[in-house]
C-alpha positions as a Markdown table, in Angstrom:
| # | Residue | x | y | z |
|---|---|---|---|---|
| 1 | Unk | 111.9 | 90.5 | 89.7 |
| 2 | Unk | 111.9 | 94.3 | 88.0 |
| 3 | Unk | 109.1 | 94.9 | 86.0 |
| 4 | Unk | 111.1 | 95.4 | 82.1 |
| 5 | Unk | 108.7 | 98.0 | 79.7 |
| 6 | Unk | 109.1 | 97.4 | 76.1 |
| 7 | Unk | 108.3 | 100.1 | 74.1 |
| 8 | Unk | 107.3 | 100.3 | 69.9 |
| 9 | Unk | 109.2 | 101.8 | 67.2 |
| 10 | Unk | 106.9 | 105.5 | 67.6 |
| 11 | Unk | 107.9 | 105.9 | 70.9 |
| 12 | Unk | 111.5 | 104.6 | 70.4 |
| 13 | Unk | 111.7 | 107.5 | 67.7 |
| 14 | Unk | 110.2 | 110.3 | 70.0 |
| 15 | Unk | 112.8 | 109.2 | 72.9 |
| 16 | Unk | 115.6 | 109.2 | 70.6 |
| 17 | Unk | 114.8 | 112.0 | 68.0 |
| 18 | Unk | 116.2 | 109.5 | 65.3 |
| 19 | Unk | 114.3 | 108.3 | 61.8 |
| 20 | Unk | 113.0 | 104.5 | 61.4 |
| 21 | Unk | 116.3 | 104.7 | 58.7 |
| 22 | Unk | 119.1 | 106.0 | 61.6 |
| 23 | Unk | 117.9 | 103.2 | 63.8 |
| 24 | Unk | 117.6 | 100.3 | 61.8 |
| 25 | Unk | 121.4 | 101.5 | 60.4 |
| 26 | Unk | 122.7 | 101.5 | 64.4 |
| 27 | Unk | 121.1 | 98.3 | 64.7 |
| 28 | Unk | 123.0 | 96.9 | 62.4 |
| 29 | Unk | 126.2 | 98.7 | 62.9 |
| 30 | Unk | 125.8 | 97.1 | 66.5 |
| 31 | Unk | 125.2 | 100.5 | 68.3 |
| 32 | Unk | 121.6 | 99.8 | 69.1 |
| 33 | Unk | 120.2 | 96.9 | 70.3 |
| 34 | Unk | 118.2 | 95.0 | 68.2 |
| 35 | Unk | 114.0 | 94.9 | 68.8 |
| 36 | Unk | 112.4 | 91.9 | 70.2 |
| 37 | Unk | 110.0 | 89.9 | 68.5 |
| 38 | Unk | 106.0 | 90.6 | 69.9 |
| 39 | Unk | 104.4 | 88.9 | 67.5 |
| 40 | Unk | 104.0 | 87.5 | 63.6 |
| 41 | Unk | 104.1 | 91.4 | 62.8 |
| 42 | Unk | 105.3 | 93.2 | 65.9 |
| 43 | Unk | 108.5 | 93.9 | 67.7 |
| 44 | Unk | 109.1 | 96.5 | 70.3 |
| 45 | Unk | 112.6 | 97.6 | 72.5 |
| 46 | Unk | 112.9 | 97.0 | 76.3 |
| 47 | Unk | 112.7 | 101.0 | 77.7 |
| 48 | Unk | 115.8 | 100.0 | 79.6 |
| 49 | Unk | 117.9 | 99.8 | 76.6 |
| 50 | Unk | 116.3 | 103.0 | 74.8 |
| 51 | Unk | 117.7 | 104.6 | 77.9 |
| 52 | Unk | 120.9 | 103.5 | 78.1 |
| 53 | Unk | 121.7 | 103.9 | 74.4 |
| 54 | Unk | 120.5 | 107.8 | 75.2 |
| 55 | Unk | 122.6 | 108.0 | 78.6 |
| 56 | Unk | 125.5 | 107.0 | 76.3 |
| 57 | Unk | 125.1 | 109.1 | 73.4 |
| 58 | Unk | 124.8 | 111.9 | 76.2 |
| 59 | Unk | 128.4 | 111.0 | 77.9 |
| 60 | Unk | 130.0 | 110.4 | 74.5 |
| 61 | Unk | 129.4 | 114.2 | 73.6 |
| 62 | Unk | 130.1 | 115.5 | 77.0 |
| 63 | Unk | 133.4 | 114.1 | 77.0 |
| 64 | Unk | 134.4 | 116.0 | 73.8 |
């Protein structure tokens, strides 16, 4: 079994360079995957799909 990271909102901004706002709006334009609940007042992204949102993003503007 792989060892899966999940990552908080901070660090999901400083990996992406995008605003709490941008996110949230690609979350529910279905871009982004959604966060997963932690807790009561928590939710945080598995690192793997930070990374593959950013691996995409990088061959969608290498293509052009």
């Amino acid at each position: 079994m792989t060892m899966q990271t999940i990552i908080r909102l901070p660090q999901v901004k400083q990996r992406t360079g995008s605003s709490c706002s941008i996110i949230y709006s690609l979350i529910k334009d279905g871009q982004f995957k959604p966060p997963i609940n932690l807790g009561a007042r928590a939710v945080g992204w598995l690192e793997s799909d930070v990374s593959g949102f950013i691996e995409a993003r990088v061959k969608a503007s290498r293509k052009a």
